[in-house]
VEXDREN-2710 file (C-alpha; in Angstrom, 1 decimal):
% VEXDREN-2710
k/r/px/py/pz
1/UNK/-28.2/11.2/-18.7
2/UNK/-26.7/14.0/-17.2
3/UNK/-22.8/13.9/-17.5
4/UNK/-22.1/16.8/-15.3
5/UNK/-23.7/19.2/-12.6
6/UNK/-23.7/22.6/-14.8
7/UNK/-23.4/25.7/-12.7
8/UNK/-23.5/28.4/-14.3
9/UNK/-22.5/32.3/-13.2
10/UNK/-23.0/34.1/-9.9
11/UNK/-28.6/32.1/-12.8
12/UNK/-50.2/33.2/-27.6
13/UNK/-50.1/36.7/-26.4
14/UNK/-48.8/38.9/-24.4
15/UNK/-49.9/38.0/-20.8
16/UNK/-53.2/39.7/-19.1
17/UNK/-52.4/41.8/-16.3
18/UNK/-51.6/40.2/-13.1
19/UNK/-54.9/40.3/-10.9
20/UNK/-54.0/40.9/-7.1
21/UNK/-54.9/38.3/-4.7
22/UNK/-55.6/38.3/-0.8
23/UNK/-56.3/42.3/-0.9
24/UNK/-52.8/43.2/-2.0
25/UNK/-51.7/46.5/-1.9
26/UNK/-51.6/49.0/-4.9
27/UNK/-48.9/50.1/-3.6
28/UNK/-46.0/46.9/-3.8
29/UNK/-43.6/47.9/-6.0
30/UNK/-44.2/46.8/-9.6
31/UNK/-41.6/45.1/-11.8
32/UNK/-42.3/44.7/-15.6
33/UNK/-41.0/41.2/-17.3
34/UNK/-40.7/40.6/-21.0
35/UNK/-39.7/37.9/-22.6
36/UNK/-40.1/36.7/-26.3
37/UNK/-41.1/32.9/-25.6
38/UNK/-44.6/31.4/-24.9
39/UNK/-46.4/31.2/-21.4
40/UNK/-46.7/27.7/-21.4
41/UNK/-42.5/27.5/-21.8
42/UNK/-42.6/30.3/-19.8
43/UNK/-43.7/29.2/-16.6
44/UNK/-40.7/27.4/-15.2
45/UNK/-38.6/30.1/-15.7
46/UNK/-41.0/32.4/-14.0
47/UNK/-40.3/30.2/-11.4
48/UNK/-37.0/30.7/-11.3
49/UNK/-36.7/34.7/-11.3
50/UNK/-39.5/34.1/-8.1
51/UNK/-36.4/32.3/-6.7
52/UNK/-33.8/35.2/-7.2
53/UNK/-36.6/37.2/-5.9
54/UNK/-36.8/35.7/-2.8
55/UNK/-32.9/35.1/-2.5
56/UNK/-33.0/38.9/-1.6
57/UNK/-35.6/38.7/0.2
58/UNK/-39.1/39.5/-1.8
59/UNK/-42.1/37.3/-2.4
60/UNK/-43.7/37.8/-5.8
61/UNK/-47.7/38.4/-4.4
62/UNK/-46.1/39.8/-0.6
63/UNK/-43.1/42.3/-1.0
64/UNK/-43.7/42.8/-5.3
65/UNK/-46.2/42.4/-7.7
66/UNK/-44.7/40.6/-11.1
67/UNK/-46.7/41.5/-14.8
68/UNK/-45.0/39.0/-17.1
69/UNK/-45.2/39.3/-20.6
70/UNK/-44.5/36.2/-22.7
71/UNK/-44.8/37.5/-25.8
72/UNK/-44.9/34.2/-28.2
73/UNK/-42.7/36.0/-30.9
74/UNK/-44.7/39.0/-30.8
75/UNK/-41.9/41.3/-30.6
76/UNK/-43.9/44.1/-32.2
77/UNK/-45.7/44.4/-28.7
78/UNK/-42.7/45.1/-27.2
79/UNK/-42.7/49.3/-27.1
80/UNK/-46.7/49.3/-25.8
81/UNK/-45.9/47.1/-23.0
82/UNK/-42.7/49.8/-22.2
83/UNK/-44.2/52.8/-22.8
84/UNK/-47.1/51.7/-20.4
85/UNK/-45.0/50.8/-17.6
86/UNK/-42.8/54.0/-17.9
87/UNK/-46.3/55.5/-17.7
88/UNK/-47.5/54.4/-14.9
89/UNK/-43.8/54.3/-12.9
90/UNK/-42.9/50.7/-12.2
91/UNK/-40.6/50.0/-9.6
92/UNK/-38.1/48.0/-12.3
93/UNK/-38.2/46.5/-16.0
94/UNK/-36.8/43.1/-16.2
95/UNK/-36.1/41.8/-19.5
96/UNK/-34.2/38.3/-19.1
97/UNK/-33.1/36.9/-22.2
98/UNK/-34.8/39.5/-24.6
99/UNK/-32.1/41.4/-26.3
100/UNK/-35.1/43.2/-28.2
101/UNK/-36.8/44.0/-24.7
102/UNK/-33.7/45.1/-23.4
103/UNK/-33.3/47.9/-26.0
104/UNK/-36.2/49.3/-26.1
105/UNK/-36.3/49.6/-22.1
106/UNK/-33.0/51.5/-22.2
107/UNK/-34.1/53.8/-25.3
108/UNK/-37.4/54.5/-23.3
109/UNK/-36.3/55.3/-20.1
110/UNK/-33.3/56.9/-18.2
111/UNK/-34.7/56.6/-14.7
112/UNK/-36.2/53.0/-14.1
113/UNK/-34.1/50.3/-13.8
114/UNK/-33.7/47.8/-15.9
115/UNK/-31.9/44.4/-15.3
116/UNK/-31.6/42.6/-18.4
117/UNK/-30.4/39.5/-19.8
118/UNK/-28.4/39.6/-23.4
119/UNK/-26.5/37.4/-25.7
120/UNK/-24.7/40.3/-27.4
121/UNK/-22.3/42.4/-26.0
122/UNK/-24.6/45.1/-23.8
123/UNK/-21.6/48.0/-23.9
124/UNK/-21.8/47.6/-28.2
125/UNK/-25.6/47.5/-27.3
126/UNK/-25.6/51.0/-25.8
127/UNK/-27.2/49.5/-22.7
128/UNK/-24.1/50.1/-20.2
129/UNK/-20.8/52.0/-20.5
130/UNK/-18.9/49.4/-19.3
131/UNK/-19.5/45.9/-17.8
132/UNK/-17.3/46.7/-14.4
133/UNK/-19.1/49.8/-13.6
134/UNK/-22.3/50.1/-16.2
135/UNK/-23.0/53.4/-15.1
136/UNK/-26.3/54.1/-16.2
137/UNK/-30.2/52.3/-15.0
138/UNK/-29.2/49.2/-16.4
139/UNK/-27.2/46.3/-15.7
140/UNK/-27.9/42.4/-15.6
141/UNK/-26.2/39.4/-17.7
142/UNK/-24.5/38.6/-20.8
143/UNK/-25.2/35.2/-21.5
144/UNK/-22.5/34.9/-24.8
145/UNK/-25.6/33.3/-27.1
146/UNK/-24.1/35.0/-30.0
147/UNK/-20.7/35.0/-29.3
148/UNK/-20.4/31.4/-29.0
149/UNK/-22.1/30.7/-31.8
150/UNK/-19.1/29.9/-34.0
151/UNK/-18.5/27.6/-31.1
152/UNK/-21.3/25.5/-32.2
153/UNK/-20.8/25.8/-35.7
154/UNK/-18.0/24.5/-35.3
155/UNK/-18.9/21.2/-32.9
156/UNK/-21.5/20.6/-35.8
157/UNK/-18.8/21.0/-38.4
158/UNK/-17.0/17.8/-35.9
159/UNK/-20.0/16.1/-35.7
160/UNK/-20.8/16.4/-39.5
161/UNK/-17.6/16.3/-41.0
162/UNK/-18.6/15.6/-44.9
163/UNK/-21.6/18.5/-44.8
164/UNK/-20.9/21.6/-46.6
165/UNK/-24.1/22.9/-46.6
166/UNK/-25.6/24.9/-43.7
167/UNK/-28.9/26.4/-43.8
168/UNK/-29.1/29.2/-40.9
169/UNK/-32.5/30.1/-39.7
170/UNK/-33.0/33.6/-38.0
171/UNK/-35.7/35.7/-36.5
172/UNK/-35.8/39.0/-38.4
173/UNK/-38.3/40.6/-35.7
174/UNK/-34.9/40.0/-33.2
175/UNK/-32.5/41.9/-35.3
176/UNK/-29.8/42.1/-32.7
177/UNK/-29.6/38.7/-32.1
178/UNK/-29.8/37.6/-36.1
179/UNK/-27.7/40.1/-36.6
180/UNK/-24.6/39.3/-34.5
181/UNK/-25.4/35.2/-35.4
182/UNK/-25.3/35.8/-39.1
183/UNK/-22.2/37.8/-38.6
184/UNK/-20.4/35.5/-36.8
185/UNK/-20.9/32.5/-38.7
186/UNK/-20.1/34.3/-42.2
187/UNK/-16.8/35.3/-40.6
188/UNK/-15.9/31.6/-39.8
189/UNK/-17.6/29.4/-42.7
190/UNK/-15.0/29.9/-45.1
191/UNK/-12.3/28.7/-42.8
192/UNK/-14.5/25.9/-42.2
193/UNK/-14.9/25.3/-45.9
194/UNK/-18.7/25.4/-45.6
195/UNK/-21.8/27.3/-47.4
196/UNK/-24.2/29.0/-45.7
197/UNK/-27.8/30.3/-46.9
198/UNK/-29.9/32.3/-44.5
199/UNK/-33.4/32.2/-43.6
200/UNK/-36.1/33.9/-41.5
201/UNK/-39.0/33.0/-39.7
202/UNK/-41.1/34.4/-36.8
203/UNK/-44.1/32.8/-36.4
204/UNK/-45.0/29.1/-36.7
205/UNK/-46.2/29.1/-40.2
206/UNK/-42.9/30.5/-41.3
207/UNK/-41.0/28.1/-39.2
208/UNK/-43.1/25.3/-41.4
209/UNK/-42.1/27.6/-44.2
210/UNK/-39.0/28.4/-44.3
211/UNK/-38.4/24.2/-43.2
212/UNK/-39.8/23.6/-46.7
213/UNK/-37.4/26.0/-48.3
214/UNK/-34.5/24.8/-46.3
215/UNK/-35.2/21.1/-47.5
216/UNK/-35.9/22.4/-50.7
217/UNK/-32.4/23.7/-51.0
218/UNK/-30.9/20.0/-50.2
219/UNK/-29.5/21.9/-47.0
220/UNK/-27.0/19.0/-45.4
221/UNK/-27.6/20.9/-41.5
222/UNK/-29.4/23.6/-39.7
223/UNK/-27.7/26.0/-37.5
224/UNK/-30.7/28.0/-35.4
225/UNK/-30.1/31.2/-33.8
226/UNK/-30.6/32.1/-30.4
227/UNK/-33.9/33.1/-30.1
228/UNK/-36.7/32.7/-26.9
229/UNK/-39.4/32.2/-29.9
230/UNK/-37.6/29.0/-31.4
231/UNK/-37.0/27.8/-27.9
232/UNK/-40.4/28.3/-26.6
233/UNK/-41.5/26.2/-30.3
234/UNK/-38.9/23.2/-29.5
235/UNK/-41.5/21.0/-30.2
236/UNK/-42.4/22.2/-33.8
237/UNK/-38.4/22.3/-34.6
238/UNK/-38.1/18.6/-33.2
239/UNK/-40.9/17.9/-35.3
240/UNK/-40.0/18.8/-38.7
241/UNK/-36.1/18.6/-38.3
242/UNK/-37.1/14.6/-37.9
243/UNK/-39.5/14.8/-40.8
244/UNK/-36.7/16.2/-43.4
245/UNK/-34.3/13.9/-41.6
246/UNK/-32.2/17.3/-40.9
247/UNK/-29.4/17.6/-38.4
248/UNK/-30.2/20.9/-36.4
249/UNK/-27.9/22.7/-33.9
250/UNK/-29.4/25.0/-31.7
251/UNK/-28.5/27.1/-27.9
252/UNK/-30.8/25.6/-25.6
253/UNK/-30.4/22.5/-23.7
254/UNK/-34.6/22.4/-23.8
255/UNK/-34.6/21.9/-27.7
256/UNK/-31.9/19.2/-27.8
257/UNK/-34.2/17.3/-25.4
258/UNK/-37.5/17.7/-27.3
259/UNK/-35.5/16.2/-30.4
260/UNK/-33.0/17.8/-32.0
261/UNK/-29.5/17.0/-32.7
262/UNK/-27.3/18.9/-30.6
263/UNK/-27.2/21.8/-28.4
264/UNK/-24.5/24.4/-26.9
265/UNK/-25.2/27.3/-24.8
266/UNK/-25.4/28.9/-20.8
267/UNK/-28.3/27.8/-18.7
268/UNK/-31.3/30.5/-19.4
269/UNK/-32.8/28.9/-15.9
270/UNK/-29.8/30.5/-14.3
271/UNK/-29.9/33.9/-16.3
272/UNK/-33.6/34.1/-15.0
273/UNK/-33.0/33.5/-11.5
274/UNK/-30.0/36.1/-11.7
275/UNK/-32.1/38.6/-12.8
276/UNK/-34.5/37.5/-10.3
277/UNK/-31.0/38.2/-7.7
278/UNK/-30.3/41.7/-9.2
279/UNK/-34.1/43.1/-9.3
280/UNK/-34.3/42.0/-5.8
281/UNK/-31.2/43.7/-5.0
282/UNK/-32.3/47.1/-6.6
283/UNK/-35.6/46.9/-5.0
284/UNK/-33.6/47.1/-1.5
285/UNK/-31.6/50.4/-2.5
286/UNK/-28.6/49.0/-5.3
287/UNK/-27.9/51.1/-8.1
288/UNK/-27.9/49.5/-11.5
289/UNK/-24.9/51.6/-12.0
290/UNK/-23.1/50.3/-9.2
291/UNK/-23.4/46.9/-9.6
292/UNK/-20.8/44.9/-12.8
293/UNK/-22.9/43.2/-15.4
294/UNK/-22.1/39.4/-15.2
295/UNK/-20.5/37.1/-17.8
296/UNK/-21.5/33.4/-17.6
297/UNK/-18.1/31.2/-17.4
298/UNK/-19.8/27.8/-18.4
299/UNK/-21.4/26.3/-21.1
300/UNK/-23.4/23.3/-21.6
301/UNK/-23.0/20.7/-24.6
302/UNK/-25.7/18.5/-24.9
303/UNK/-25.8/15.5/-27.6
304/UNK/-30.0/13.5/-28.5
305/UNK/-28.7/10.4/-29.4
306/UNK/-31.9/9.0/-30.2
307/UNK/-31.8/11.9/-32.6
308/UNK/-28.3/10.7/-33.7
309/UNK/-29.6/7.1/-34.2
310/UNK/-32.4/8.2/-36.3
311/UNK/-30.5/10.3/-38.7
312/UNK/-27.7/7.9/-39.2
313/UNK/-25.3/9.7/-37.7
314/UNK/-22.5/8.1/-35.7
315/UNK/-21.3/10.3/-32.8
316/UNK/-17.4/10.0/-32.1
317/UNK/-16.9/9.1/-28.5
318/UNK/-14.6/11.7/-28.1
319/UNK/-17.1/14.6/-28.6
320/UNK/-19.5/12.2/-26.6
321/UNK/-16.8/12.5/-24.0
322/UNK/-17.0/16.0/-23.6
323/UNK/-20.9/16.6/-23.6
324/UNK/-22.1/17.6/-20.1
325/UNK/-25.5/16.1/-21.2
326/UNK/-26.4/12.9/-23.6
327/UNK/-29.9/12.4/-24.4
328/UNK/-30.7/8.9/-25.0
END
């Protein structure tokens, strides 16, 4: 049930090519979208960016023609689907929560604009000289994924009070992201009095894998890192957490409600439809430059209790009590 209305700030392969419909013009502007989850998963929050589109005032198929690119974990695919829209001059990349899209878009070109959405911090990125005024052809959100991951670890740590034990899985094919996660939590663990052993896994088969490995290791919980893949495979993770019997933490809301444990992060519905707002707003004549790079200012706690139930695990009502979202 949901506990609270959460507002947030202000919001397989790689996709075919979008085929034009109702004699559209060549020339609408074009705007490029990567993101690193699956199509299927994908499709609601394409929805959403169409709604920031059209909060400034474009219809995707009318004003601007949208090419998304869900890339299922593919992030190797990532500079062929840059280097062809700096090619051929789109109008504007988009890369809403793809931290690897979002780099390679800035390191490729200095003249489109990009509007991205990050969960490091885009100045220590390279992607904007500052967040007031970023000064460059990028802008777009900072959603905090990493920075609030010791955050979590911590709420786990409350919920889980006798584990030791963490097992971390990461996606080395998202470096920035596993990067910042792994270096967060290492700086916090020991105060925590807890163990950590990191693992990696970007495709289904080594999720599966690297779950064997993790049970193998008599892991007591497992943290996951912010990652559109892992999201976009909540199913898989709900799956095989409940088959070792394994506590699991992860960011999105959307994972906690396929199965898993317990969940703490910003609404990636809202980071899309941002986007959506700021592309829409460059399209009309706004320089990336010009306009400050948001911070989200909420965060959503969600608790599966069925999850809870089935691992044994007695939540305390006082953490209960602050979830903005329990899962029966």
């Amino acid at each position: 049930m949901r506990r609270r209305a959460f507002i947030t700030f202000l919001g397989g392969a790689v996709s075919a090519w979008p085929v034009l419909l109702h004699g559209q013009s060549s020339a609408l502007p074009v705007i490029t979208l990567i993101n690193g989850r699956g199509a299927d998963s994908g499709a609601a929050f394409a929805a959403e960016f169409g709604k920031g589109l059209r909060q400034a005032g474009f219809t995707e198929g009318k004003d601007v023609v949208v090419e998304y690119h869900w890339l299922d974990g593919r992030y190797e695919q990532i500079p062929a689907i840059i280097n062809d829209a700096v090619r051929r001059g789109v109008a504007l990349i988009a890369t809403p929560g793809s931290s690897p899209g979002s780099i390679a878009a800035k390191a490729a070109t200095e003249s489109i604009p990009i509007v991205f959405g990050v969960s490091e911090d885009p100045v220590a990125m390279g992607l904007v000289k500052s967040l007031a005024r970023p000064g460059t052809n990028a802008t777009g959100i900072n959603f905090f994924a990493s920075e609030i991951d010791t955050k979590r670890l911590g709420l786990m740590h409350e919920l889980l009070p006798k584990a030791v034990r963490f097992a971390v899985l990461v996606n080395p094919a998202n470096p920035s992201t596993a990067g910042a996660t792994s270096k967060a939590l290492r700086d916090v663990a020991p105060g925590l009095g807890l163990e950590l052993t990191f693992h990696g896994a970007g495709t289904p088969a080594e999720v599966d894998t690297a779950f064997a490995a993790i049970a193998g290791s008599r892991a007591d919980a497992l943290f996951v890192a912010p990652d559109a893949f892992f999201t976009s495979h909540a199913a898989q993770f709900a799956s095989l957490a409940t088959r070792d019997r394994l506590p699991t933490s992860t960011f999105s809301t959307e994972m906690t409600a396929a199965g898993l444990l317990l969940s703490y992060g910003t609404s990636l519905a809202d980071t899309f439809r941002q986007v959506g707002i700021y592309s829409g707003s460059i399209l009309k004549g706004a320089k990336p430059a010009d306009l400050p790079v948001l911070q989200s200012t909420k965060f959503e706690f969600a608790i599966n209790l069925k999850a809870a139930r089935l691992l044994g695990i007695d939540v305390p009502p006082t953490l209960l009590a602050r979830a903005d979202e329990v899962i029966e």
